[in-house]
N, C-alpha and C positions, 0 to 999 in steps of 0.2 A: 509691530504692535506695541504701543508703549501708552496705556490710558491716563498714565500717574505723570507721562512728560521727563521721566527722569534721566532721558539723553541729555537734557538740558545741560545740567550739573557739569561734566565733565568738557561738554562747548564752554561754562560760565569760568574755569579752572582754566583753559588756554587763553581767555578772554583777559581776564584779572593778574595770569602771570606776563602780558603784555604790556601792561602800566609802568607807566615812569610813579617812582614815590615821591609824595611829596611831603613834607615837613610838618605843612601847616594844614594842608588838606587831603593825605593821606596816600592820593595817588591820583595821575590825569592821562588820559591818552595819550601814542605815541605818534607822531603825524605820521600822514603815510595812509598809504590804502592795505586794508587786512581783510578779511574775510571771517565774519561772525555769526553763527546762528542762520546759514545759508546764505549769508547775503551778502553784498561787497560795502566796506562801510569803508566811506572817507573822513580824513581825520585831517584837520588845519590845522594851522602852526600853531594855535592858540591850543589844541588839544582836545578840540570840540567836534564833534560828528558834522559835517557838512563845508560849504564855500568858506575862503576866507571873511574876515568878516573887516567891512568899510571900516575907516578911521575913525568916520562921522557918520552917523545918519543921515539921509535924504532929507530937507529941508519938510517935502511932499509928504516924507511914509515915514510915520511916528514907527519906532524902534521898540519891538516888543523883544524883552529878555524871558526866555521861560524856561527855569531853575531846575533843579530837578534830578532826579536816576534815572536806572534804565528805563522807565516808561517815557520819558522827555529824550532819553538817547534812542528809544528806536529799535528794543533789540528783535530783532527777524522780521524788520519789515526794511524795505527798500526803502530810501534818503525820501521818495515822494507819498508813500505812506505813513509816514511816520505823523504822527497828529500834530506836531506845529506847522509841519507845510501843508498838512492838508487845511490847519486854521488860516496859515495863510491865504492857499489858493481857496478857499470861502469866501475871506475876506473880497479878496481882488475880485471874484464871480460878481460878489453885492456893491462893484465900485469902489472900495476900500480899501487905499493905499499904506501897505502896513508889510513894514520888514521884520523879518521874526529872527532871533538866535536861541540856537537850540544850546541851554547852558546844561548838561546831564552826563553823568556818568554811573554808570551800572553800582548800587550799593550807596552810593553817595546818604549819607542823609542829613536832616536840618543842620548840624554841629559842623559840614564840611563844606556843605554848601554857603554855609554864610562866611567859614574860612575863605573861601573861593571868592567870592562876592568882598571882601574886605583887600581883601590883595587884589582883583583882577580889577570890579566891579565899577571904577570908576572910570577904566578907558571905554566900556562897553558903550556907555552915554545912554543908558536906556531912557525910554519915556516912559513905559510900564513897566513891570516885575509881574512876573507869574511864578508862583510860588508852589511848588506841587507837593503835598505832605502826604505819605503812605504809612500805614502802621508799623510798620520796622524802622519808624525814621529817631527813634532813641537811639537804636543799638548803636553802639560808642565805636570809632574807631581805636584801638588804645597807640598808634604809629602818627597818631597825629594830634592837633591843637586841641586840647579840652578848657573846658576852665575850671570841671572838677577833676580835682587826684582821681588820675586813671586806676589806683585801684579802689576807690570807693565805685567807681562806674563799671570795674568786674572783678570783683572779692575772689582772690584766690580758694578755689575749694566750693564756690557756688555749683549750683547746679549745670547752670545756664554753660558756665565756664568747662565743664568736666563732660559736659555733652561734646561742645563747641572741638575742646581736645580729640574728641574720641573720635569725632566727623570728621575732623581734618586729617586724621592721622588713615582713617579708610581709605580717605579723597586719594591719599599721597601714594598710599600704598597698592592697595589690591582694586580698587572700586572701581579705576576705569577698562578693567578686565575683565568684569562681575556684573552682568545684567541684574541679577539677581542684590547684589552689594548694595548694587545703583537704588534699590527699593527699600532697603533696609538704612542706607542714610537718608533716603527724602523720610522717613517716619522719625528718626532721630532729630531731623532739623524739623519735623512737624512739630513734636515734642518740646524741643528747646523755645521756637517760638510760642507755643503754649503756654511753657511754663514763665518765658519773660514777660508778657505778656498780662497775667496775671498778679505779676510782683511790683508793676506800673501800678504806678499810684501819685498824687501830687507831691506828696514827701518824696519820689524815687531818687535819688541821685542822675540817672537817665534823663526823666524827666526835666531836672534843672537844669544840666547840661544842656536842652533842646530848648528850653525857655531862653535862657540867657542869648543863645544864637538866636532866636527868634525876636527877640525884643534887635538886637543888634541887627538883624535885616529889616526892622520896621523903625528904628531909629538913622539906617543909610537912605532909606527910599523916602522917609518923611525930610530930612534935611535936606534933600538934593531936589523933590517936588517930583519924584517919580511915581506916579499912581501904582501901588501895591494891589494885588488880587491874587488871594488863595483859591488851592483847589483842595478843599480835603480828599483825600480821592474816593467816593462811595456816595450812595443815596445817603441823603438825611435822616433816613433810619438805621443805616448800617454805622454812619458815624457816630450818633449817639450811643449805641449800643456797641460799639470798641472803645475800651478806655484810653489808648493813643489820642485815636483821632476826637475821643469826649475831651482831653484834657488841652488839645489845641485850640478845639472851638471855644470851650468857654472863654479860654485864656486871650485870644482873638475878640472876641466879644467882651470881654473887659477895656480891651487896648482900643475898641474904639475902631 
């Protein structure tokens, strides 16, 4: 009986102590077959959920790159459920020759992905970019490339920060012993995302950290003639009414 999901948590802590670190983008999978969130997940030398991935694209089936965390990685659904192959297999159902690469890793957000994308992105040869934005896509990694001073993007003594401490230190300690623990960090990381959340604003430092990477994924795809397309992830009402995914779209809708 778990209505709150908060097994999660401690499958997500064996998942994330499996990553190789990375410098510029904080961390990437490690090849190899592992087992996640029930499921067997394969992991190619590039570090990416699924087959290796061609040199070049098929002449025939335009190369769709689709960006992203774990919702672009798949977590607890089998390699064929996962929503880019099933966009795939759409496609090909309606005659539509179209190769997908699934570019995602669990927590990833806009600041690591576009890290990724500047170092990987140009062997990939995409023809499109799928770009998946989720309202947690501020929070800063601070082990990896920013372009604002990591401590303007989390002020020693913040809230956000002294939650962030207090959660991880349960995580480490007692929580994955503690059903009960397990429910009392999922309200503490409710909390802390509340409370970041509210502190988003156009001036955020956050924010501009996420803009800067985002102009620099829409100045890669524009120079190279790769069709870009966002996904905010939510109905049209629920985007507007999150100040995240409000401050991408206008921002988006400026850039044209």
């Amino acid at each position: 009986f778990d209505p709150l999901g908060v097994a999660y948590f401690p499958e997500t802590e064996r998942y994330f102590a499996d990553m190789a670190p990375n410098p510029d983008y904080a961390y990437i999978h490690r090849p190899g077959r592992h087992r996640y969130g029930g499921v067997d997940v394969q992991i190619n030398s590039s570090g990416l959920r699924g087959p290796e991935i061609a040199p070049h694209p098929a002449p025939a089936a335009p190369r769709l790159v689709v960006l992203g965390d774990s919702i672009v990685f798949g977590w607890g659904a089998d390699q064929d459920e996962t929503f880019p192959w099933r966009l795939r297999n759409l496609a090909q159902g309606d005659g539509i020759m179209l190769e997908v690469v699934p570019v995602g890793a669990g927590s990833w957000n806009t600041r690591t992905e576009w890290e990724f994308l500047r170092k990987k992105g140009a062997a990939l040869e995409a023809d499109i970019l799928a770009l998946f934005v989720v309202p947690n896509d501020l929070e800063p990694h601070l082990d990896a490339r920013t372009d604002i001073p990591k401590d303007q993007l989390a002020p020693p003594g913040t809230a956000s920060s002294t939650w962030s401490r207090l959660a991880s230190r349960l995580s480490q300690a007692i929580v994955p012993r503690s059903y009960l623990l397990m429910h009392v960090r999922y309200f503490l990381r409710t909390r802390q995302a509340r409370e970041a959340e509210a502190m988003t604003g156009a001036d955020s430092p956050k924010w501009t950290d996420a803009q800067l990477a985002l102009d620099g994924i829409i100045h890669f795809t524009r120079s190279r003639g790769i069709h870009l397309v966002v996904f905010l992830y939510g109905s049209p009402a629920d985007v507007r009414q999150k100040p995240v995914l409000d401050l991408y779209r206008r921002h988006l809708e400026m850039r044209g």
